[in-house]
C-alpha positions as CSV (number, residue, x, y, z in Angstrom):
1,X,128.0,68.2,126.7
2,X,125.0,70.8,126.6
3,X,127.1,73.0,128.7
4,X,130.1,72.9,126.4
5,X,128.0,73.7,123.6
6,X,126.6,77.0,125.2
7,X,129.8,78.3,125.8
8,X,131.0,77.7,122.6
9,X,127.5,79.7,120.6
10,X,127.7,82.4,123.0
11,X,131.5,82.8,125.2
12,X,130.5,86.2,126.2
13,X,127.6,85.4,127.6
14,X,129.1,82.5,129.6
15,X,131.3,84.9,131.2
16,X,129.3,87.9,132.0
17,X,125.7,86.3,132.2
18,X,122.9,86.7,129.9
19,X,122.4,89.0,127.6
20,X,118.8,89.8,127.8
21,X,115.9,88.1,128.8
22,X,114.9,84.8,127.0
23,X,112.9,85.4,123.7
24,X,109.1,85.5,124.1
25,X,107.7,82.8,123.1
26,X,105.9,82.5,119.6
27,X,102.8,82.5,118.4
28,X,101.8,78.8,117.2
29,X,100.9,78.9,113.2
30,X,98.4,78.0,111.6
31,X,98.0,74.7,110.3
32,X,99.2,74.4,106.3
33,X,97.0,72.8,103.6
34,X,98.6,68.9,102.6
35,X,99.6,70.6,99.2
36,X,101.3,67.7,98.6
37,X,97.6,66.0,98.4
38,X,96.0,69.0,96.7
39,X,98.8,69.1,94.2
40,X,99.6,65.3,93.4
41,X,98.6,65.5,89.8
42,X,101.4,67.5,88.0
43,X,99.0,67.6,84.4
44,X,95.3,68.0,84.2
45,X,95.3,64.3,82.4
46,X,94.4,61.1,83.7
47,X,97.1,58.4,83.7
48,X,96.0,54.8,83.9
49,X,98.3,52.3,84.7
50,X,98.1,49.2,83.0
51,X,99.1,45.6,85.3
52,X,102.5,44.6,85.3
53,X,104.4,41.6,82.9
54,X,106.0,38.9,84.8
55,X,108.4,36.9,82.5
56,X,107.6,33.8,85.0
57,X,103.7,34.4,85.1
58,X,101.8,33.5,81.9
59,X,98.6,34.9,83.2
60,X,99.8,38.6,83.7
61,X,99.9,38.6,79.3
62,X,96.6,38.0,79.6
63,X,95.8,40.6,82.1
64,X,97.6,43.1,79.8
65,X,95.6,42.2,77.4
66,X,92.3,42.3,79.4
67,X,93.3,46.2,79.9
68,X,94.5,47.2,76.6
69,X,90.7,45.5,75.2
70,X,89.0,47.1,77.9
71,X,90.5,50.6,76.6
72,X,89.9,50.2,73.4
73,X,85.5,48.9,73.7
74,X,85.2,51.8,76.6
75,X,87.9,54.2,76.6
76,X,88.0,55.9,79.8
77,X,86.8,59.7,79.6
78,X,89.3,62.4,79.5
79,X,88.6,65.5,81.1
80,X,88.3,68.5,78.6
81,X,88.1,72.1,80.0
82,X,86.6,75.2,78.3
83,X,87.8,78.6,77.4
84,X,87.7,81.7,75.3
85,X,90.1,84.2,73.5
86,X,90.0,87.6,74.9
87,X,91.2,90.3,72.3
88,X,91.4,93.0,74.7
89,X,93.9,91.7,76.7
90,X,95.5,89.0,74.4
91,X,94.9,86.3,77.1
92,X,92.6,83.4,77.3
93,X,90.1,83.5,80.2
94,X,88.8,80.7,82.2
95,X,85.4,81.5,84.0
96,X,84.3,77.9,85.1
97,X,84.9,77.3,88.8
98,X,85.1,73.9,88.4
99,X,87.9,74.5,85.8
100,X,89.9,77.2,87.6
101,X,90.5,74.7,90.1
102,X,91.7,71.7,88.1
103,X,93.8,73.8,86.0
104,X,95.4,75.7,89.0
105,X,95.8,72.1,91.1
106,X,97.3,70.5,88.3
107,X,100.3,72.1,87.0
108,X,99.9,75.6,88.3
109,X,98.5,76.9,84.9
110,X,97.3,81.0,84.8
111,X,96.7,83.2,87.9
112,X,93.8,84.9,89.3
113,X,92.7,88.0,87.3
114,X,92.2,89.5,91.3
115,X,94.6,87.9,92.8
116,X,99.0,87.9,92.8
117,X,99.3,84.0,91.5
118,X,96.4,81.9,93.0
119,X,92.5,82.3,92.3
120,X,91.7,83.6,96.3
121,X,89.9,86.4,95.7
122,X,86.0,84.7,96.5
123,X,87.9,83.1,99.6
124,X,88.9,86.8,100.6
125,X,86.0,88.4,99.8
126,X,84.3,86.0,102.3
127,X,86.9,87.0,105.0
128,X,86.1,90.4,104.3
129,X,82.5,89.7,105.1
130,X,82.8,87.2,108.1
131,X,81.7,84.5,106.3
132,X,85.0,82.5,106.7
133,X,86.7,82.2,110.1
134,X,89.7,80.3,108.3
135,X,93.0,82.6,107.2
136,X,93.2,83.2,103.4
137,X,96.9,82.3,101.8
138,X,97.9,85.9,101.4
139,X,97.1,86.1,105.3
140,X,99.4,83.6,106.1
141,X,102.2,84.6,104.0
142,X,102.0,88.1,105.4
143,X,101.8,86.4,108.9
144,X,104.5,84.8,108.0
145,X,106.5,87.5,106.0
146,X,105.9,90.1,109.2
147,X,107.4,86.6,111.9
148,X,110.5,86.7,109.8
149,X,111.1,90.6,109.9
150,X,110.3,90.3,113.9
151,X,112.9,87.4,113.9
152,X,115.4,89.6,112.1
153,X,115.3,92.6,114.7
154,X,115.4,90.4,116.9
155,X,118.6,89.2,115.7
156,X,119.9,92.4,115.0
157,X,119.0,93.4,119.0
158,X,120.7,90.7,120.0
159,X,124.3,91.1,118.3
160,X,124.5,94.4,119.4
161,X,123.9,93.5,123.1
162,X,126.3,91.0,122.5
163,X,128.8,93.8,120.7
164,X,128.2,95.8,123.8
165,X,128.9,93.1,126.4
166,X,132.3,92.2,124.5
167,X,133.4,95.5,124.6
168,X,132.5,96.1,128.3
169,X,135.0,93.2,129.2
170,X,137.9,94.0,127.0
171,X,137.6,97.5,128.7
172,X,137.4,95.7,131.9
173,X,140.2,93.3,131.1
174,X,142.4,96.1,129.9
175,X,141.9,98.6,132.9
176,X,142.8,95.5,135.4
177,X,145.9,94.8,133.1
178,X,146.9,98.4,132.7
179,X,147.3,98.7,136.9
180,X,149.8,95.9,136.7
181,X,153.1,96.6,136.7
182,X,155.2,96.1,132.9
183,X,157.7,93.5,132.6
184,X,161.2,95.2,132.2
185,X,161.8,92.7,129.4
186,X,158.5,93.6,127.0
187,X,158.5,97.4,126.4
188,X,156.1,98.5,124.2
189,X,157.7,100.6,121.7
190,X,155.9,104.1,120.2
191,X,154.3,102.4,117.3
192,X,152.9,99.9,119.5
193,X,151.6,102.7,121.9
194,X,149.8,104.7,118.9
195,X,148.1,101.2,117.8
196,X,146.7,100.7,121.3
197,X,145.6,104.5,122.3
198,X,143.9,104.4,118.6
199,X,142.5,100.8,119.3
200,X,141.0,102.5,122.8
201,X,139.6,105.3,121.2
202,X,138.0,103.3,119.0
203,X,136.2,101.1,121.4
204,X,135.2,103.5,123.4
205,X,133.4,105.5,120.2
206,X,131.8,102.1,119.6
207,X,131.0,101.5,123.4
208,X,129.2,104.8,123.7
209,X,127.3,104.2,120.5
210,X,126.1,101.0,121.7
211,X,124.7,102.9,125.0
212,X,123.1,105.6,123.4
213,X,121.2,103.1,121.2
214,X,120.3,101.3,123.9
215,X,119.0,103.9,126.1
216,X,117.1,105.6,122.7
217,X,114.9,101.8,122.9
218,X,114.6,102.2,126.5
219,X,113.2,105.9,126.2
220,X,111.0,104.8,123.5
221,X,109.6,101.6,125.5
222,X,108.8,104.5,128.5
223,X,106.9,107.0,126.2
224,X,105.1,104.0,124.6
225,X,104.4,102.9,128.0
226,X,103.4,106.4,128.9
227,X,101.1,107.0,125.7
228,X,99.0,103.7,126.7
229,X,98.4,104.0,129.8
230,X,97.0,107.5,129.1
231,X,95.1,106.5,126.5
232,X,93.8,103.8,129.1
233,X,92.5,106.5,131.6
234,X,91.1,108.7,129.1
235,X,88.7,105.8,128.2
236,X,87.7,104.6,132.2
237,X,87.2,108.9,133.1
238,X,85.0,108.8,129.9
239,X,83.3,105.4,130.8
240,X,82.8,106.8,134.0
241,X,81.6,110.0,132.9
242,X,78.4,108.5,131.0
243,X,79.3,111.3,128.5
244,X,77.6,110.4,124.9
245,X,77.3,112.2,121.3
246,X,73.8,113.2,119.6
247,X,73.3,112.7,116.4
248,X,70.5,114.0,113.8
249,X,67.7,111.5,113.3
250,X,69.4,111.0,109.7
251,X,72.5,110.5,111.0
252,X,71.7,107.8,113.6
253,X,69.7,106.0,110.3
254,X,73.9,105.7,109.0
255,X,75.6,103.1,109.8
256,X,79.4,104.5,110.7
257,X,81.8,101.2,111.2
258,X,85.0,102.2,112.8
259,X,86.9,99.2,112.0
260,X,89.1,98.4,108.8
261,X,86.8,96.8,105.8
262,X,89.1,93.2,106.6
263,X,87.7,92.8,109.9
264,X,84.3,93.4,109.2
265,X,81.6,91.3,110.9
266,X,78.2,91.0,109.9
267,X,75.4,89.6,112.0
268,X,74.1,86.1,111.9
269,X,70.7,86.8,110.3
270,X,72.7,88.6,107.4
271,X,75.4,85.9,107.0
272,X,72.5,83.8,106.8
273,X,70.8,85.4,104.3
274,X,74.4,85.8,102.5
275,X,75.1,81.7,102.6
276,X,72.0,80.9,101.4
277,X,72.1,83.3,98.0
278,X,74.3,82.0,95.9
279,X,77.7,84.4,96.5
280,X,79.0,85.5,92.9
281,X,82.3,84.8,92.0
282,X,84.2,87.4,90.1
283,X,87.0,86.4,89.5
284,X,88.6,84.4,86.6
285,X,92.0,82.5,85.7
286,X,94.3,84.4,83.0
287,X,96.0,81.9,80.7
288,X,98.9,83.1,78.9
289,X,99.0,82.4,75.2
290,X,101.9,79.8,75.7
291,X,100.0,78.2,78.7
292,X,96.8,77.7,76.8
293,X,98.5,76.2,73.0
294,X,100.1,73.6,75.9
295,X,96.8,72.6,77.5
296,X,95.4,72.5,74.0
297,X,97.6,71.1,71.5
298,X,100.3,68.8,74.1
299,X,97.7,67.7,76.2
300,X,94.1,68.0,74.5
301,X,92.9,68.9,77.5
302,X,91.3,72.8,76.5
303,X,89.0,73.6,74.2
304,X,89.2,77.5,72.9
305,X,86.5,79.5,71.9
306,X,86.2,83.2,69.9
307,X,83.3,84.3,72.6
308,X,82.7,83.7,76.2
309,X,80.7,80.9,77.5
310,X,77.1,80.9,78.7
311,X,76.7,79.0,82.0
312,X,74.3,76.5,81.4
313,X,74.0,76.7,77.7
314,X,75.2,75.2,74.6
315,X,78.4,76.4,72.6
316,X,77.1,77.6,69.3
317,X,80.4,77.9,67.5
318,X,82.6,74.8,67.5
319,X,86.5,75.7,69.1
320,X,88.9,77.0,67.4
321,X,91.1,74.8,65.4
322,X,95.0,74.2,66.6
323,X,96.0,75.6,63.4
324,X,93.6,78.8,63.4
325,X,94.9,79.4,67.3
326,X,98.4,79.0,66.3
327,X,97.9,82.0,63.9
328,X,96.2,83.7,66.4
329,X,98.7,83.6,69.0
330,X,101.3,84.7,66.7
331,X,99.8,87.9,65.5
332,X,98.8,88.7,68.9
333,X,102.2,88.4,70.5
334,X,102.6,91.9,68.7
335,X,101.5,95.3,70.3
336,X,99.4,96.2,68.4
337,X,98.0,92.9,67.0
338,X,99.6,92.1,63.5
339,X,97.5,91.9,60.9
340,X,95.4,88.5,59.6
341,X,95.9,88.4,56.4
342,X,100.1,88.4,57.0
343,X,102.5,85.7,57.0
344,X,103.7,84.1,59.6
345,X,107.4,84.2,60.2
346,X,109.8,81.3,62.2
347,X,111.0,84.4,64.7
348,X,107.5,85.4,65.6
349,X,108.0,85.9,69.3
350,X,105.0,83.2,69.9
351,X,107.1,80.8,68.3
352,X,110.0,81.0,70.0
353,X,108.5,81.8,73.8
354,X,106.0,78.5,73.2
355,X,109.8,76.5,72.4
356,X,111.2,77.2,75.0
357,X,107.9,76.9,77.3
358,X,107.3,73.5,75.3
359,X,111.1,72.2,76.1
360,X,110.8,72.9,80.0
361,X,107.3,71.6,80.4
362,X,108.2,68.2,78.7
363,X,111.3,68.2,81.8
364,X,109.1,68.7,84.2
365,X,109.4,71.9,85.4
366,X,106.5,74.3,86.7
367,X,107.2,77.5,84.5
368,X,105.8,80.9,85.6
369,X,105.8,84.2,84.0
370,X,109.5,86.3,84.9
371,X,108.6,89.7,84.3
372,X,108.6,89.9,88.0
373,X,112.2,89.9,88.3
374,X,113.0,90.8,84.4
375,X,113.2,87.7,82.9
376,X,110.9,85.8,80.4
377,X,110.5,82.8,82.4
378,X,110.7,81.4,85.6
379,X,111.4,77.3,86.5
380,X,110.0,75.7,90.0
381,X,111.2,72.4,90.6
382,X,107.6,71.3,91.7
383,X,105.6,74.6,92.2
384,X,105.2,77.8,94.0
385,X,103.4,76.7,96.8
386,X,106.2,74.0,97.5
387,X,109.4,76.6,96.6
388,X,110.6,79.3,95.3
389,X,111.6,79.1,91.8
390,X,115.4,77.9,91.2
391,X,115.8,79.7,87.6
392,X,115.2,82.3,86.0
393,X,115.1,82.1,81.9
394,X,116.1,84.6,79.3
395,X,115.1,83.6,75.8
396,X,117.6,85.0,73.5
397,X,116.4,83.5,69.3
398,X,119.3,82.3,67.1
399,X,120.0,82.7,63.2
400,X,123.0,79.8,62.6
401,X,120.9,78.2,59.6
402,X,123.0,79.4,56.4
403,X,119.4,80.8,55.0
404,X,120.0,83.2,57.3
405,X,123.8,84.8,56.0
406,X,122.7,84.2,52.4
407,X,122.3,88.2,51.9
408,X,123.2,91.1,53.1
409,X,119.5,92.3,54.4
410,X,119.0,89.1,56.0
411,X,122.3,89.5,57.9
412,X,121.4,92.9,59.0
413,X,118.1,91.6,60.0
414,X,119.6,89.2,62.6
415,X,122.2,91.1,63.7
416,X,119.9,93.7,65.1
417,X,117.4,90.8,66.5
418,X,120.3,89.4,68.6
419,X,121.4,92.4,69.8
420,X,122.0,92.6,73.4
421,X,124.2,94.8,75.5
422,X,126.3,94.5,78.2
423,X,125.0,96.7,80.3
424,X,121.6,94.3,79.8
425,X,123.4,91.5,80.9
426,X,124.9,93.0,83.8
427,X,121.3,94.4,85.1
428,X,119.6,91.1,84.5
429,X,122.3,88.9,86.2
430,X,122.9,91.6,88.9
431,X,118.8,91.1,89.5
432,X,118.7,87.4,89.9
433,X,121.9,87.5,92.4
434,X,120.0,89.5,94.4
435,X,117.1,87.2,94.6
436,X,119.3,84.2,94.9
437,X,118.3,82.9,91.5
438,X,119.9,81.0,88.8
439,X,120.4,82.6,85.1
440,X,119.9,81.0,81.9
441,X,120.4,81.8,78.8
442,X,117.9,79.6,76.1
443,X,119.1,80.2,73.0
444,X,116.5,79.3,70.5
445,X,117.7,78.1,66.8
446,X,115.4,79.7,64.3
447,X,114.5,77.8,61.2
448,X,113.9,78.9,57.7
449,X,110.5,79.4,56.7
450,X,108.1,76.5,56.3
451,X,105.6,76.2,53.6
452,X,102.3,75.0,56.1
453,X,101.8,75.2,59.2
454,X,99.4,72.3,59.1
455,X,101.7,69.8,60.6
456,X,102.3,71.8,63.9
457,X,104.6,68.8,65.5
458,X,107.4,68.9,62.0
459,X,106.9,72.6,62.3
460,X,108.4,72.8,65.8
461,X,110.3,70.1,65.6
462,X,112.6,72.1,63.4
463,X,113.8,74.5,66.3
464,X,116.3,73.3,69.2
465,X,117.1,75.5,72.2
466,X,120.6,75.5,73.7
467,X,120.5,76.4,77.5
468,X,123.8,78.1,79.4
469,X,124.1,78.6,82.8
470,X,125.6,82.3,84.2
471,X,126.8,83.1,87.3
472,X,127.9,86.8,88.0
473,X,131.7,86.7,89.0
474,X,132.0,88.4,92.4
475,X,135.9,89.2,93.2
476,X,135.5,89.1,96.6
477,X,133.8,85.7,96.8
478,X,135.6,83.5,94.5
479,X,138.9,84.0,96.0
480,X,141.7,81.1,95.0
């Protein structure tokens, strides 16, 4: 059965031998993190679980009731993190370590203000200084992304031996079959022989290509060859030599390091005296606007000040109140900031980005910033460490209230806020096909305007999001 099963991946090879040599073997990776451990939480709250009600078992009501009492004298503590509003760059910074780490474990929540997604930059640094001996994330995924081209060429190299060794024995089997003598009964007629001289020529063009590729690698392998083993007797004649360079007696106090800054290794007495100071940590984690109102308002679980917090000292302002950040957000999702004293409006762009955001956290999705691929949002089914994202999110806001058609100006207004073109469309779904990515279209219905703001739950409650799925319509691949 093995045997039948190699003949039947590779035919040509079963006939004419092997193709090359086997593949080298690879290199054996390095062991993964058990994100699975790191990232069992999916919220930075703390669920307890109260005992289970048997119908049949009198005494689990009483254990219910034990819990519920318990919770109420001695509530168990909840875990409140601490942040502050940066003006400059609209954001909201989180500098605690301790933080940084919960909110990242738990739901993914901001990025690394020196890194691409995760806070690594104090783990790199490290690396960069030979304090760590492990590989850093972005290591490994560029380990990983440079395995997958190799694999690729290798591929590549391997369907155009096996091109060249097809076309080697139809040449074969068609010189053998030309010196046999016609049947008298099958004569080819001149249509036939055009086809075949054409089909000839043809092969032959794409025969000689395939040798002249192949013997452009093999002249490349010999001047590689030839360039290192020159190199390699220039070193032993100048080992042998004893030949050495003087340098000025300010010169030689320089320290010249001929390797690249990432493999840099210090000695022991300085990585001591590095590991026993406390190594700053410069980085922080960038919440987005819509990511912070979440942690603060949904789940309680972030508290918001106006300045940045001392390590070590007291808060002397109390945080901000949902209310007061809720008007904040909203006049900073302009550029430039809107103004304080001004109204807000039920189309703010906070508004509607933190409804959508809202609708897919409370599903369960992970949702990242889009503007990677051109989108407003993107949805991972569990994270980005686990997959890559499945959707990408276009928020599109929607005027189908009558409020909205009751005059003319107000028709123009949301005509020209709903415009999108075509051409838009096409770009955007023409992007995500290419990343093998999912469209949807959120379309966000905009309420009139409310009176307060106070009651932030009514206030949202008032918009609903309507979600389409589009797939670009490829001719070729959705034949009948």
């Amino acid at each position: 059965m093995a045997t039948s099963v190699t003949s039947m991946e590779n035919p040509v090879a079963a006939k004419s031998g092997p193709v090359s040599d086997a593949r080298p073997p690879r290199a054996p990776r390095p062991p993964r993190p058990n994100f699975r451990q790191i990232h069992q939480f999916p919220l930075p709250v703390n669920v307890h679980h109260v005992p289970a009600v048997i119908p049949h078992n009198p005494l689990s009501l009483i254990s219910v009731a034990l819990s519920y009492l318990t919770f109420l004298i001695s509530p168990p503590r909840q875990e409140v993190y601490s942040a502050y509003f940066d003006k400059a760059t609209s954001s909201i910074h989180v500098t605690d370590e301790r933080s940084i780490k919960a909110l990242w474990q738990m739901g993914f929540f901001g990025k690394g203000s020196l890194s691409r997604s995760e806070p690594s930059w104090l783990a790199r640094e490290k690396k960069r200084r030979g304090l760590h001996d492990g590989k850093t994330s972005e290591e490994i995924t560029r380990l990983r992304r440079t395995e997958r081209r190799e694999l690729k060429l290798e591929r590549a190299r391997m369907e155009k031996l096996a091109i060249e060794e097809r076309l080697k024995a139809e040449a074969a089997a068609r010189e053998s079959g030309a010196s046999e003598p016609l049947d008298q009964d099958a004569q080819p007629t001149t249509t036939d022989n055009t086809t075949n001289v054409t089909a000839t020529a043809t092969e032959k063009f794409s025969l000689k290509k395939a040798r002249e590729a192949r013997a452009l690698e093999a002249r490349q392998a010999r001047e590689l060859a030839a360039q290192n083993a020159a190199l390699g007797e220039q070193t032993q004649t100048e080992a042998s030599n004893g030949k050495s360079v003087r340098f000025s007696p300010v010169v030689q106090k320089k320290e010249f390091l001929s390797t690249s800054p990432s493999a840099l290794q210090l000695p022991d007495s300085a990585v001591d005296n590095l590991e026993a100071d406390d190594f700053p940590n410069e980085e922080h984690l960038q919440l987005s606007n819509e990511e912070a109102f979440f942690l603060a308002y949904s789940l309680g679980a972030l508290q918001i000040y106006d300045a940045p917090l001392k390590s070590g000292e007291a808060q002397a302002t109390s945080p901000t109140t949902t209310s007061a950040l809720l008007r904040q957000f909203c006049n900073h999702s302009f550029q430039p900031a809107r103004d304080v004293s001004a109204s807000l409006q039920p189309d703010d762009p906070f508004m509607i980005s933190y409804t959508v955001y809202h609708h897919f956290r409370s599903l369960g999705w992970v949702i990242r910033s889009g503007v990677k691929f051109g989108t407003d949002y993107l949805l991972y089914n569990r994270g980005p460490v686990f997959s890559h994202a499945e959707f990408a999110v276009i928020i599109i806001p929607s005027y189908s209230h009558p409020y909205w058609s009751e005059t003319e100006e107000r028709k123009n207004y949301t005509a020209e806020k709903q415009a999108r073109s075509w051409w838009w469309m096409h770009c955007v779904s023409r992007v995500q096909a290419q990343v093998l990515k999912s469209l949807v279209v959120c379309y966000v219905e905009v309420p009139p305007p409310a009176a307060s703001i106070d009651d932030i739950g009514a206030l949202f409650g008032q918009y609903k999001v309507r979600e389409f799925l589009i797939k670009r319509w490829i001719p070729n691949r959705t034949r009948d």
